[in-house]
Every structure is written in structure tokens, then in C-alpha cells.
PDB file as gemmi writes it, atoms N, CA and C in Angstrom:
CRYST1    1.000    1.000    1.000  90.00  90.00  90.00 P 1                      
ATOM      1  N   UNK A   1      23.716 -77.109  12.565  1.00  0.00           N  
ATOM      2  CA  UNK A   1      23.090 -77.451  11.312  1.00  0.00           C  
ATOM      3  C   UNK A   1      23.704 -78.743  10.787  1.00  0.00           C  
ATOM      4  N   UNK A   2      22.887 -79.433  10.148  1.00  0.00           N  
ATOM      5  CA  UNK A   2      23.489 -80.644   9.419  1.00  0.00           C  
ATOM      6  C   UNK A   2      23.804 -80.655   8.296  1.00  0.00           C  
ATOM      7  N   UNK A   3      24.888 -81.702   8.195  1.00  0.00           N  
ATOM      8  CA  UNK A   3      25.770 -81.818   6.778  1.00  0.00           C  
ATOM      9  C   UNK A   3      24.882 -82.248   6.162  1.00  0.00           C  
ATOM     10  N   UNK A   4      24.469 -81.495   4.723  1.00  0.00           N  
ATOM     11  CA  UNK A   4      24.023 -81.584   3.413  1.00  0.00           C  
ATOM     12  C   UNK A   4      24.855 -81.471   2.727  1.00  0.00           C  
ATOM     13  N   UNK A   5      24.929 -82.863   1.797  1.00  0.00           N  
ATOM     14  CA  UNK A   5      25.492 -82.902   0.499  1.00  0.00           C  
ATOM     15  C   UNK A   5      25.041 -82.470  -1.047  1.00  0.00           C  
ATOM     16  N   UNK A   6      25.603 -80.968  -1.539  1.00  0.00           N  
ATOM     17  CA  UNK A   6      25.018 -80.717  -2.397  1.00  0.00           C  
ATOM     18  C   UNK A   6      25.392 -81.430  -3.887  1.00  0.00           C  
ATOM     19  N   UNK A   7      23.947 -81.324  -4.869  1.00  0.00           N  
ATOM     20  CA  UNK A   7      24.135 -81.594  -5.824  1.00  0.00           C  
ATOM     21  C   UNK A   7      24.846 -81.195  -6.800  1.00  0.00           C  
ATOM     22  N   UNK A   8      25.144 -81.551  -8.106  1.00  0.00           N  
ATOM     23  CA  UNK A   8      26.330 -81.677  -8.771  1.00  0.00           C  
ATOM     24  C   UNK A   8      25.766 -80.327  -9.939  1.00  0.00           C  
ATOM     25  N   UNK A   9      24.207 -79.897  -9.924  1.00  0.00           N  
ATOM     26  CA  UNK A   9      23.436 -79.091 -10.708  1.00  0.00           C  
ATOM     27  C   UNK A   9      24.306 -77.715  -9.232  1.00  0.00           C  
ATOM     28  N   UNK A  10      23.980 -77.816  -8.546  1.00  0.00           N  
ATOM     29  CA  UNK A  10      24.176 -76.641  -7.076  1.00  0.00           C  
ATOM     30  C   UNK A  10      25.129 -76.135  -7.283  1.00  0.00           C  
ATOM     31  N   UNK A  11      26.540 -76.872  -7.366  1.00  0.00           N  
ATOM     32  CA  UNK A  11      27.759 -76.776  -7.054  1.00  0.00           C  
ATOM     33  C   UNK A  11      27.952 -75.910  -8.628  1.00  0.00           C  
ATOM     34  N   UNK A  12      27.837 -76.206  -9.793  1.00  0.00           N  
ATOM     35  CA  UNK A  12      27.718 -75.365 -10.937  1.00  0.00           C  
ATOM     36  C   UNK A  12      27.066 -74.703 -10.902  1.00  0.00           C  
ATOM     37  N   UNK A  13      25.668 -74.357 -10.396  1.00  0.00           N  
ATOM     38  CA  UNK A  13      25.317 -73.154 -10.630  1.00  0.00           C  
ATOM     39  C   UNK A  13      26.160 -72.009  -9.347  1.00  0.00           C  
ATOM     40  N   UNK A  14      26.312 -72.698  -8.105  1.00  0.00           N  
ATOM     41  CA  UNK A  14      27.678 -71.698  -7.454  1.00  0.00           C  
ATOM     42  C   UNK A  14      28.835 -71.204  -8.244  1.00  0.00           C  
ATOM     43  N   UNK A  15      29.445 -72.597  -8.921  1.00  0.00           N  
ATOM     44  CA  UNK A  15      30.528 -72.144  -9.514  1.00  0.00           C  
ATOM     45  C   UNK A  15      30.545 -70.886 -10.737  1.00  0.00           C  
ATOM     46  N   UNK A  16      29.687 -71.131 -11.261  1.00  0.00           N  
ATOM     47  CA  UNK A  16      29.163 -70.396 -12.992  1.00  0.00           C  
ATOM     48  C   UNK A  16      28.548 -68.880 -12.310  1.00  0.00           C  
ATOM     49  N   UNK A  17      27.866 -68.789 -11.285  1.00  0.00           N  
ATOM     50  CA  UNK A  17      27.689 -67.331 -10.310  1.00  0.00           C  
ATOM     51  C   UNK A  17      29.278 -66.746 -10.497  1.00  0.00           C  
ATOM     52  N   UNK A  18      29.815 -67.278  -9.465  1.00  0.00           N  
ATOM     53  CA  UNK A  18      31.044 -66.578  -9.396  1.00  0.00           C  
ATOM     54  C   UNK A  18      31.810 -66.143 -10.603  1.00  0.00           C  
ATOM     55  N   UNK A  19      31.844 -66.963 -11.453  1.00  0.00           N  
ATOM     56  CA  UNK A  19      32.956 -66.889 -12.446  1.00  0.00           C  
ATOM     57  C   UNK A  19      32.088 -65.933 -13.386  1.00  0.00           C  
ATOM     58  N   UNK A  20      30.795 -65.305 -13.197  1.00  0.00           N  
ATOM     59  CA  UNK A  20      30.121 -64.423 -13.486  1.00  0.00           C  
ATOM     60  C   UNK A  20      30.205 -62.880 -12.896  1.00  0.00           C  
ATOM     61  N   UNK A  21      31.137 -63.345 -11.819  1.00  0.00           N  
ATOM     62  CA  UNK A  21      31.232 -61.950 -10.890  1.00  0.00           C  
ATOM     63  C   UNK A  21      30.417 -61.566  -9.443  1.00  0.00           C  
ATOM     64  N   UNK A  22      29.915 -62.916  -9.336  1.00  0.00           N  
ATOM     65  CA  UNK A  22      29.194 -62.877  -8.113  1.00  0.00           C  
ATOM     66  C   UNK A  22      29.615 -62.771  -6.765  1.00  0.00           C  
ATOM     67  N   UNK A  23      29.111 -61.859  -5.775  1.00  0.00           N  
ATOM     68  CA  UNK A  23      29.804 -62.274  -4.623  1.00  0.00           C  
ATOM     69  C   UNK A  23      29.283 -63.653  -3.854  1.00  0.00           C  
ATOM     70  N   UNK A  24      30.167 -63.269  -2.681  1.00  0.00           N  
ATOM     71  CA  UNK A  24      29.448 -64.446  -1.849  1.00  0.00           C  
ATOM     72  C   UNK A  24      28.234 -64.288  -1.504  1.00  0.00           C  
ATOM     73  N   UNK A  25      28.384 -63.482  -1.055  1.00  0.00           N  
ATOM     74  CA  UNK A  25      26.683 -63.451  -0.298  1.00  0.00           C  
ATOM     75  C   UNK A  25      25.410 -63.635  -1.000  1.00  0.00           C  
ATOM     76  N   UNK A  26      25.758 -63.205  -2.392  1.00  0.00           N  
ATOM     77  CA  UNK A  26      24.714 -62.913  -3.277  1.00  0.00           C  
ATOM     78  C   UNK A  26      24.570 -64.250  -4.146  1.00  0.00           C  
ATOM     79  N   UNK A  27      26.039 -64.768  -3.922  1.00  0.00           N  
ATOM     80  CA  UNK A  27      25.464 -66.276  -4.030  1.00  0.00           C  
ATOM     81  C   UNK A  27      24.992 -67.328  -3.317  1.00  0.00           C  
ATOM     82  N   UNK A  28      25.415 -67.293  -2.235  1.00  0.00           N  
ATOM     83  CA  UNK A  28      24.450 -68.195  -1.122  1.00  0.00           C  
ATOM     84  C   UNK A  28      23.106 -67.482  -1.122  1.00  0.00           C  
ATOM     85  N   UNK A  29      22.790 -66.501  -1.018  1.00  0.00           N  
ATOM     86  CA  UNK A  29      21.219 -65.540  -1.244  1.00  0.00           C  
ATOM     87  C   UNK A  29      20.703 -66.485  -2.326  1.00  0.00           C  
ATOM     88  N   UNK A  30      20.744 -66.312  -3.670  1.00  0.00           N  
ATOM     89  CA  UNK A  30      20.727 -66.703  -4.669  1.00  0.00           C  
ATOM     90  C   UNK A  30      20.247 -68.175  -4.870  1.00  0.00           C  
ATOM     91  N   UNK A  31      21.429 -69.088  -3.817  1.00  0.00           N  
ATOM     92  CA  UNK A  31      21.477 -70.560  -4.112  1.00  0.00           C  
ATOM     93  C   UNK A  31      20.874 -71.118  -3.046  1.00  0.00           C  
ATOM     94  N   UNK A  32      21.015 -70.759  -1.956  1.00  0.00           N  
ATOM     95  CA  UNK A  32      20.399 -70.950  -0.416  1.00  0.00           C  
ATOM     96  C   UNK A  32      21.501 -72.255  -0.017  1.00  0.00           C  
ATOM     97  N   UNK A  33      22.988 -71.706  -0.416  1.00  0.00           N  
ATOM     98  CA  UNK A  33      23.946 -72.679   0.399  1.00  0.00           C  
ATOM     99  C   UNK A  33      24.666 -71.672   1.087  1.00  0.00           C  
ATOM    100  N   UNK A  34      24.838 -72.380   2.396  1.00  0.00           N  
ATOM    101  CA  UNK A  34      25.107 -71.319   3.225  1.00  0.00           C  
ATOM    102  C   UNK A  34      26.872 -70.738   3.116  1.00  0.00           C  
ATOM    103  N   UNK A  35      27.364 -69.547   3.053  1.00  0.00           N  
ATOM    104  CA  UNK A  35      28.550 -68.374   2.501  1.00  0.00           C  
ATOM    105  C   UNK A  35      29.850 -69.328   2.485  1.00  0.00           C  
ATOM    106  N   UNK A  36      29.653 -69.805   3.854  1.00  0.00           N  
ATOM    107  CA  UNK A  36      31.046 -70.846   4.242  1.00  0.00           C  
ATOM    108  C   UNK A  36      31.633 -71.464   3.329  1.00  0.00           C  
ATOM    109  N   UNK A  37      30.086 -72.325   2.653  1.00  0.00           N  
ATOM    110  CA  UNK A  37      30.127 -73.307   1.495  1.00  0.00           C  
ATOM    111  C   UNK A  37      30.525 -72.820   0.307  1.00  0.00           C  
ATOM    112  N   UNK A  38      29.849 -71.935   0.250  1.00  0.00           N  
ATOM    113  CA  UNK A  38      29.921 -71.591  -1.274  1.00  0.00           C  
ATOM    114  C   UNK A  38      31.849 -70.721  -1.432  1.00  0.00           C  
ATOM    115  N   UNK A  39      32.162 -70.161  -0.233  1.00  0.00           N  
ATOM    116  CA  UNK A  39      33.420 -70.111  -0.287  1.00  0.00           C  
ATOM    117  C   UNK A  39      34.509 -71.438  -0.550  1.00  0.00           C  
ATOM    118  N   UNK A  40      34.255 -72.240   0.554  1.00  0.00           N  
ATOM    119  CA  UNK A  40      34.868 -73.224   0.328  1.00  0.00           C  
ATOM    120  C   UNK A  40      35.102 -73.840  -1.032  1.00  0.00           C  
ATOM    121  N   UNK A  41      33.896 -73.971  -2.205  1.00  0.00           N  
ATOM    122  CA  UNK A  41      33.940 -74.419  -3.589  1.00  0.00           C  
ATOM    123  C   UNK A  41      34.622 -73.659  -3.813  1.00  0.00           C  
ATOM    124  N   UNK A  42      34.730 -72.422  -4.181  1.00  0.00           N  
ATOM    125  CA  UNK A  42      34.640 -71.558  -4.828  1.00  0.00           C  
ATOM    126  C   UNK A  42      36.824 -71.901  -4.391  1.00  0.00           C  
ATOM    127  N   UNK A  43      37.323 -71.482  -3.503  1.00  0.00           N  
ATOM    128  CA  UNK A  43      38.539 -72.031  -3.038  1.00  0.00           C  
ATOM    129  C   UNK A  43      39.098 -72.863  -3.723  1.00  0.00           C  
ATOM    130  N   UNK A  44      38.546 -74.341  -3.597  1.00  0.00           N  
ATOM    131  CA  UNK A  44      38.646 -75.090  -4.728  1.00  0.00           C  
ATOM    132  C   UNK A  44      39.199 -75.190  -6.221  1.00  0.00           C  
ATOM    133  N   UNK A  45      38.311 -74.387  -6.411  1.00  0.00           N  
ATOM    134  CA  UNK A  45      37.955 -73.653  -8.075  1.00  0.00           C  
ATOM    135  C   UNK A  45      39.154 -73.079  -8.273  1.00  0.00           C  
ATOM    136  N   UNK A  46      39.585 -71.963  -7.402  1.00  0.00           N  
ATOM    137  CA  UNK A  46      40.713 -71.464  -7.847  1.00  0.00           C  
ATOM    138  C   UNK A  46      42.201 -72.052  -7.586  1.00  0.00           C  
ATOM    139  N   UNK A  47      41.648 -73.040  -6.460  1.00  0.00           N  
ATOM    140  CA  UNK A  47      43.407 -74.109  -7.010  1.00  0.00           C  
ATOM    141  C   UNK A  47      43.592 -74.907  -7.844  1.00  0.00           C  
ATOM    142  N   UNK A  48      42.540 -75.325  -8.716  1.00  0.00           N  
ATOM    143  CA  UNK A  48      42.245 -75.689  -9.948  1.00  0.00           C  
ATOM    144  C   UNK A  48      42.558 -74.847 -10.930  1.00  0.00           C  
ATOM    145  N   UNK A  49      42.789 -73.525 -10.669  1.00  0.00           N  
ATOM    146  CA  UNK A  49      43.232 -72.608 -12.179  1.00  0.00           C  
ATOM    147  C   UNK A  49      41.937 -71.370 -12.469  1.00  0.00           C  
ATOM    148  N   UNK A  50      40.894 -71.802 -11.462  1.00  0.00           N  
ATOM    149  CA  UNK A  50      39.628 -71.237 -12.681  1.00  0.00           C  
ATOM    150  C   UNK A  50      39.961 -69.450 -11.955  1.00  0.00           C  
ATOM    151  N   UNK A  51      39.178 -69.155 -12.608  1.00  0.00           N  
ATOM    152  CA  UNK A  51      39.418 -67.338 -12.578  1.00  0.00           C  
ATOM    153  C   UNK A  51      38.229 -66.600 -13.151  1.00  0.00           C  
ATOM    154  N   UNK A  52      37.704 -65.598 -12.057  1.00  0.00           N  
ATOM    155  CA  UNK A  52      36.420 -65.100 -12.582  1.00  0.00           C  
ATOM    156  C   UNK A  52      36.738 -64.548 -14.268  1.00  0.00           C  
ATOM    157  N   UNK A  53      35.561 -64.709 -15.093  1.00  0.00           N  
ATOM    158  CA  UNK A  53      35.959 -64.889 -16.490  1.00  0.00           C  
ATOM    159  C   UNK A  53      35.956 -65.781 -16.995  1.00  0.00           C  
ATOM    160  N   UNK A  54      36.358 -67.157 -16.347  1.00  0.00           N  
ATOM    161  CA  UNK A  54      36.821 -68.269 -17.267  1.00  0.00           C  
ATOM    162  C   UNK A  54      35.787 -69.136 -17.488  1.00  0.00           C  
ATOM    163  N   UNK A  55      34.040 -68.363 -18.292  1.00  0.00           N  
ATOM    164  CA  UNK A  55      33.055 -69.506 -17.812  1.00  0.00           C  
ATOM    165  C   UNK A  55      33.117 -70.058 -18.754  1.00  0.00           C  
ATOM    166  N   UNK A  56      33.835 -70.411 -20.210  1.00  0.00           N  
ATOM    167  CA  UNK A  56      34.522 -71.182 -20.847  1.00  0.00           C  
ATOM    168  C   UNK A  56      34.954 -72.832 -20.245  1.00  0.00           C  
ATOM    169  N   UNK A  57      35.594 -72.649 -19.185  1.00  0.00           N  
ATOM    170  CA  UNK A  57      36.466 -73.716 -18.230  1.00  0.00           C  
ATOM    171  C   UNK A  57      35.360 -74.185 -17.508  1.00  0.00           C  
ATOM    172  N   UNK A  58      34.094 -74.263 -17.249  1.00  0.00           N  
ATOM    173  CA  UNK A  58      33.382 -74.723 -16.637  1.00  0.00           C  
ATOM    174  C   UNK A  58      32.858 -75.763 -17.330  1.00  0.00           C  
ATOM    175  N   UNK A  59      33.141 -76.723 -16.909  1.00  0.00           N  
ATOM    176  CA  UNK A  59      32.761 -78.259 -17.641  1.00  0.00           C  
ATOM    177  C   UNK A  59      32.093 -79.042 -16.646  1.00  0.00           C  
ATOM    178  N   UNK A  60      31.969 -80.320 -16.873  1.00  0.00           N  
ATOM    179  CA  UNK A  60      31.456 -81.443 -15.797  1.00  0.00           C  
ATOM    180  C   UNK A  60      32.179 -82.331 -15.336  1.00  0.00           C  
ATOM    181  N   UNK A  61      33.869 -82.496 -16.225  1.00  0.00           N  
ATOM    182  CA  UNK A  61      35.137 -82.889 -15.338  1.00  0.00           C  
ATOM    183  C   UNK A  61      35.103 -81.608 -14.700  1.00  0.00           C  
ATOM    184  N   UNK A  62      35.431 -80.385 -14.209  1.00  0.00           N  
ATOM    185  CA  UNK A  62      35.733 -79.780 -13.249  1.00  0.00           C  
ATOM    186  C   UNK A  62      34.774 -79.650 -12.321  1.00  0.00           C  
ATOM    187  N   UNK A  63      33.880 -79.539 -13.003  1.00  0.00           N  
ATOM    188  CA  UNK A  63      32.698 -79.150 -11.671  1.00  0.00           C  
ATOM    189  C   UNK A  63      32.634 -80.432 -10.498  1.00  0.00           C  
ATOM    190  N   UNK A  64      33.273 -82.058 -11.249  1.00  0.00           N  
ATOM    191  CA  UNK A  64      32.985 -83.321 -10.704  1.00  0.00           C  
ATOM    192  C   UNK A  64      34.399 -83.324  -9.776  1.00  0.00           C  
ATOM    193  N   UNK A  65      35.544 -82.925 -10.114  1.00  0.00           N  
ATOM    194  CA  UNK A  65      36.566 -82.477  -9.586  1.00  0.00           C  
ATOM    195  C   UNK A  65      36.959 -81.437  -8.224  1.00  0.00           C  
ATOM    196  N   UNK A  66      36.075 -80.327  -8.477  1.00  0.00           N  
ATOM    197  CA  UNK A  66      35.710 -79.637  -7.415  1.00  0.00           C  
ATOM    198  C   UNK A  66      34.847 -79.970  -6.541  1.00  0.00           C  
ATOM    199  N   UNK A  67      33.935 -80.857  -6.916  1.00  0.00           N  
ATOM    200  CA  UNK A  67      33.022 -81.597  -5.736  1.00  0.00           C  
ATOM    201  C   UNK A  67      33.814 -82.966  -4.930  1.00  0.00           C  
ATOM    202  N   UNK A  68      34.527 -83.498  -6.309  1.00  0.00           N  
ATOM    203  CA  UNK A  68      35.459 -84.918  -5.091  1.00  0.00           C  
ATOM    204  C   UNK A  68      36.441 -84.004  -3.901  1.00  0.00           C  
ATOM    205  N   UNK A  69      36.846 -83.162  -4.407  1.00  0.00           N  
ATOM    206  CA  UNK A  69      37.553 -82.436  -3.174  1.00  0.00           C  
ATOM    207  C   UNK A  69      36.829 -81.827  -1.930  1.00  0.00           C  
ATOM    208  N   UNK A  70      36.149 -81.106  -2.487  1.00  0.00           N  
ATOM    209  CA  UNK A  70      35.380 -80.538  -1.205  1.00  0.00           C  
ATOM    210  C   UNK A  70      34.908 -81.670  -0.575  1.00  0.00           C  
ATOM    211  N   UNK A  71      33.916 -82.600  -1.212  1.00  0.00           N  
ATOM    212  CA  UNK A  71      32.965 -83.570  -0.184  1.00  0.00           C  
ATOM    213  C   UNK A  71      34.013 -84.695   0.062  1.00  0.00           C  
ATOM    214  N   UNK A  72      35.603 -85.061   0.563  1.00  0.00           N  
ATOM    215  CA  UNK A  72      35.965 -85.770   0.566  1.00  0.00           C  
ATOM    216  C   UNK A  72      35.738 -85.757   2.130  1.00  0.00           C  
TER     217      UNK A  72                                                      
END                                                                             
């Protein structure tokens, strides 16, 4: 499969799933990015601090933060 770079709307609505209580699966289901991915953000996210619960902390510096890392 080929590398697709997701959008910056994608990657928040992955992130804002989870921190909702979502699993994986049900978020790649959901988002149609495939589990790997949405783990990988999601990884991210939590070496950043975030913690299911914290959809408070979901901003557009982090969400832009969690995307320079992953897509580096």
C-alpha cells in the first residue's frame, strides 16, 4: 500500500476518538486509516502527556505537533 499523508482534520478526529475512549479498531473502522496508523499517532499523543480524558488538551499546537513527528 502507499504512503498517504493524512490531513490535519484526520489526525484530530483520530486523536479526539481516542481520548474519547475509542479503540483502535473502531477507530481506523470509523476513520478508514489503517490500525498501524492510528496507533502510531495515538503513541505520539501519549509522549506528549495526553491521556484518554484529556479532550480539554486537544488543540491545533498539539494536534500540529503530533503530526510533525509522526510524518517526519
Amino acid at each position: 500500500m502507499a504512503y498517504r499523508e493524512l490531513s490535519m482534520t484526520v489526525i484530530r478526529e483520530v486523536l479526539r476518538r481516542w481520548l474519547l475512549g475509542g479503540s483502535l479498531r473502531a477507530i481506523s473502522a470509523q476513520t478508514g486509516v489503517d490500525r498501524k496508523t492510528v496507533r502510531r499517532y495515538i503513541a505520539v499523543a501519549q509522549a506528549r502527556g495526553l491521556a484518554v480524558g484529556d479532550q480539554g488538551m486537544l488543540n491545533d499546537d498539539t494536534v500540529f505537533a503530533v503530526a510533525k513527528r509522526v510524518q517526519v
